[in-house]
N, C-alpha and C positions, 0 to 999 in steps of 0.2 A: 305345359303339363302342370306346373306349381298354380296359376291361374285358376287353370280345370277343378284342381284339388280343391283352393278356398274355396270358389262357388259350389262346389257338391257339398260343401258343409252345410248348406245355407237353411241356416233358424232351423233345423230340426236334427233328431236321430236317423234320420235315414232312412226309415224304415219301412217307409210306403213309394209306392211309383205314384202318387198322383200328384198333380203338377203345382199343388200350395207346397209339397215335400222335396220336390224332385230338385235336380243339380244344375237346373238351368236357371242360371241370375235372372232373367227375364221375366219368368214364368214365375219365381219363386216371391219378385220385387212386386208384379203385377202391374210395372209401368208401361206406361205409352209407349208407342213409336216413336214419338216425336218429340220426345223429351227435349227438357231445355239445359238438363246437369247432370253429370255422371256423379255418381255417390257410391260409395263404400260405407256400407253399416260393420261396423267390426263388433261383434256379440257375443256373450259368454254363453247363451242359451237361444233357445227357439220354440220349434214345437214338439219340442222333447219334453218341456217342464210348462206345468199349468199357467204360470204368468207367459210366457214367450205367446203362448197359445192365444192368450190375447189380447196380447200387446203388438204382436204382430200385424193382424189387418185393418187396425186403424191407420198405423206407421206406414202400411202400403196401400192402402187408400188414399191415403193424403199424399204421399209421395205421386203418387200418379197425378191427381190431381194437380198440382205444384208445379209437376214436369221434372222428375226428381228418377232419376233410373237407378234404382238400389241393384249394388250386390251387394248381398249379403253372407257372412260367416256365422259362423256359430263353434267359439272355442271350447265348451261347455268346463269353463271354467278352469282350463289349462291355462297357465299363463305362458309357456312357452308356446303353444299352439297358436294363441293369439299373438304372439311377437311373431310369428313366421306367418300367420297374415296382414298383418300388419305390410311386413316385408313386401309383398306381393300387391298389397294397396298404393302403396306409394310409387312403386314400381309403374302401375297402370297410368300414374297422374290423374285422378282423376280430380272434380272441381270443390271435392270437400268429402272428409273424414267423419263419418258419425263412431263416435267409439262410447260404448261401457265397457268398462274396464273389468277384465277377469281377475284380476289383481291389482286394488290402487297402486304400491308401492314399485309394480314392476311395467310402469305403461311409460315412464321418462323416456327411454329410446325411441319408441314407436314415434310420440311427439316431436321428440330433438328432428328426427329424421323426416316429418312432415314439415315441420317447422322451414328443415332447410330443404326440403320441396316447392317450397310455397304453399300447400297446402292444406289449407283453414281445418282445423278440429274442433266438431262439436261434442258435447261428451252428455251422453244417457243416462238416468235411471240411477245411477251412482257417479260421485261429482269425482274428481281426483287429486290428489292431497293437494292443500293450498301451498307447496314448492314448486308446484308442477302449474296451477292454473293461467299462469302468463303463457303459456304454449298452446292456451286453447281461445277458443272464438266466443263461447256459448256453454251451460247449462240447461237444463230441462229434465224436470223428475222429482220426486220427492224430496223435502226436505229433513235428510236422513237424522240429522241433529236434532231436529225440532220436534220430530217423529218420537225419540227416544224422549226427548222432554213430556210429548203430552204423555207417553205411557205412563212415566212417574210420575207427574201430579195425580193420575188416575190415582196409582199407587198411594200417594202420601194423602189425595184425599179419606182415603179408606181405613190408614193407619189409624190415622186419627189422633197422633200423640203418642199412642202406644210403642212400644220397643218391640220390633220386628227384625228376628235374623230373616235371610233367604238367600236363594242360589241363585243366578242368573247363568243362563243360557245364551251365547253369544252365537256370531255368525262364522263363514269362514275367517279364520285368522288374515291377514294383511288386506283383507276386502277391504274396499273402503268406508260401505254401509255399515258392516258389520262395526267397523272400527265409530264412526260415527254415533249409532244407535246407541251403543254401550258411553258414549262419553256424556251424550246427553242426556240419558238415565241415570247415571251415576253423579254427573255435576248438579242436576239437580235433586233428587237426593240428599245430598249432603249438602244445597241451601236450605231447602222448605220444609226436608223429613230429617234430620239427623239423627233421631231415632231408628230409622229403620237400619239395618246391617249388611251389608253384605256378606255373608258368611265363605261363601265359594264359587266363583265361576269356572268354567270351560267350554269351549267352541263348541257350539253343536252341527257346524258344516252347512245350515240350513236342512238340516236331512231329518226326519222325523225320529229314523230307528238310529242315528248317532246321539239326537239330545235325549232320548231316554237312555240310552249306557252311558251316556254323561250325570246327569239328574241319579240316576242311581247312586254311579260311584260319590259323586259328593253327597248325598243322603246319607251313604254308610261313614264316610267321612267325617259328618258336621254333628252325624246324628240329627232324627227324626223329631226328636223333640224340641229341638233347638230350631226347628224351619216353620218358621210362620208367611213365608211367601214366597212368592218363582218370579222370575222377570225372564221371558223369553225374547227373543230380539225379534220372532216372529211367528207366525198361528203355526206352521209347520211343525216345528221346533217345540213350540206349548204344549201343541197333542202329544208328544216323544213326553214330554214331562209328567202330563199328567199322566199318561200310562205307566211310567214309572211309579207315579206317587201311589195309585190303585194298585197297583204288583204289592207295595209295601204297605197296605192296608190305611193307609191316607186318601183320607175324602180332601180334595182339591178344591171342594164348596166350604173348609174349615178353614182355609190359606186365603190372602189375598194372591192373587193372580193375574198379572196383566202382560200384555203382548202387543205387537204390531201387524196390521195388513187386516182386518175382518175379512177374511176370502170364506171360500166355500166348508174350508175344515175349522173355521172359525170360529166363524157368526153361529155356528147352533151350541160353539160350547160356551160362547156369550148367555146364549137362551136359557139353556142348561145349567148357567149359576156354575160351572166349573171355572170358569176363564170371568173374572171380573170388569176385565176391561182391555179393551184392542185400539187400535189408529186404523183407521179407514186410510187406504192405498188401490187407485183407479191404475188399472194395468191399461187401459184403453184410452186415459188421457195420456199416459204415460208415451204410448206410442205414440199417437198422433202429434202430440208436442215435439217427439225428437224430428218428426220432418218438418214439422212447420218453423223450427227453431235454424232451423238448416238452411231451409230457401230465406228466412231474412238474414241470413248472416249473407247467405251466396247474391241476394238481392241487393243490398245496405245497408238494410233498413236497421244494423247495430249498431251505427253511426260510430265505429271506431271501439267503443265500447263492448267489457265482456257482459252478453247477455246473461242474467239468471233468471230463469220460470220455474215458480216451486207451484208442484202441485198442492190443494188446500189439504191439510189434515185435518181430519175430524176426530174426534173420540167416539166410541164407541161404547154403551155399555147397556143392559139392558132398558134401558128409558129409549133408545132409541134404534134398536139392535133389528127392528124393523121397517126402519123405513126408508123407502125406498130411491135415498137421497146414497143413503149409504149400501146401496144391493149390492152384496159380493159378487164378483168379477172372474175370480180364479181361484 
């Protein structure tokens, strides 16, 4: 029954009978019969949330292809949820662990306990803190760090010298992205912009209507006049902001503004001269990478070694907010 339970999770809300939604692993993975590996995808989302949507059929495309039999979960970002499938993964034995972590700082057990299964952990989309990465096999997904770095040169290119407070908008607290994005924002920063301030962060959860009652409260906080920029950790999160800023009668075209992800809520406030500058994030390599990275670890082709595959980041800003190198995704 505990089995039954993980796989009815599988990548989505539940909320439809058709069979991309439904609770049968099988149906849900889109693998062969004949597969050649059992796989466990352990997930914080699906197609509940615009990236899972699709990031998922390439992941099960390929999987099929590869010979790759996913079940799949979807913790939607419980960390205890995902430790209790976890539980249930390891239980099955199956021939390899794909995990993103619903929580960096709370995924040790899951690994200790594959670890001393034997088996191999590749890890998604968000890496897991480097005390943890000797218990995994492989990476694949954005490179969350570097992600936060191009947003702030965006940023410090824009400054220009000038002395800039602002508030940044971060993601969920102990995520590991979250935590990522914000260091490499802020380290660089304070080598190439020292000028610019940080005035006041707080988490915006990734949720559009959290980062704008965040950005508000530190707006009354910091005061309005002292905020010459926003750093969001993602377009979600940015749009919360800037609807904030317009609530409080701040044109968001007078702020620098930069974010992460050009997705669909994005890229037109790219256009729009609201949003100055975003990182391009392909939710569809994203997938396809986490199976492909899978069958060479379960194949050999790691040679012993932990693989890393960072997807490219691009910048993003109206010079290029067009084209169709960079077409938002989700």
């Amino acid at each position: 029954m505990l089995l039954l339970g993980a796989v009815a999770l599988a990548a989505c809300g539940g909320d439809s009978d058709d069979g991309a939604d439904g609770s049968d692993s099988e149906d849900v993975a889109g693998a062969t019969a004949d597969a050649e590996f059992e796989v466990y995808a352990l997930l914080p989302q699906g197609n509940d949330q615009p990236y899972g949507t699709t990031y998922l059929p390439p992941m099960e495309a390929k999987a099929a292809e590869l010979g790759l039999n996913l079940t799949i979960t979807n913790s939607q970002y419980d960390a205890d949820k995902q430790a209790s499938e976890c539980e249930v993964a390891v239980a099955a034995e199956p021939d390899l662990i794909i995990l993103w972590p619903a929580v960096g700082d709370t995924v040790r057990p899951c690994l200790e306990a594959a670890n001393d299964a034997g088996i191999p952990v590749t890890v998604t989309n968000s890496d897991v803190n480097p005390e943890d990465k000797d218990l995994t096999a492989a990476y694949s997904g954005p490179d969350t760090y570097g992600q936060g770095v191009a947003s702030a040169e965006i940023f410090c290119d824009l400054a220009a010298g000038e002395d800039v407070g602002i508030i940044m908008v971060n993601g969920l607290t102990g995520n590991s992205t979250a935590i990522d994005r914000e260091a490499g924002f802020e380290d660089t920063v304070n080598e190439q912009c020292p000028n610019v301030e940080i005035l006041a962060r707080q988490p915006g959860n990734w949720n559009k209507d959290d980062s704008q009652l965040a950005a508000s409260e530190m707006i009354t906080a910091v005061g309005a006049e002292n905020i010459g920029g926003v750093y969001a950790a993602d377009d979600t999160m940015v749009a919360g902001v800037i609807d904030a800023l317009k609530a409080r009668d701040i044109d968001p075209a007078d702020l620098i503004v930069t974010s992460i992800g050009n997705t669909f809520l994005g890229n037109p406030l790219v256009l729009s001269g609201e949003l100055d500058g975003t990182v391009f994030q392909s939710s569809s390599w994203d997938g396809e990478n986490a199976a492909t990275t899978a069958h060479e670890v379960l194949t050999g082709g790691a040679d012993g070694d932990r693989v890393v595959k960072f997807m490219p980041s691009v910048k993003v800003t109206t010079d290029n907010a067009e084209s169709p190198d960079v077409a938002p995704e989700w």
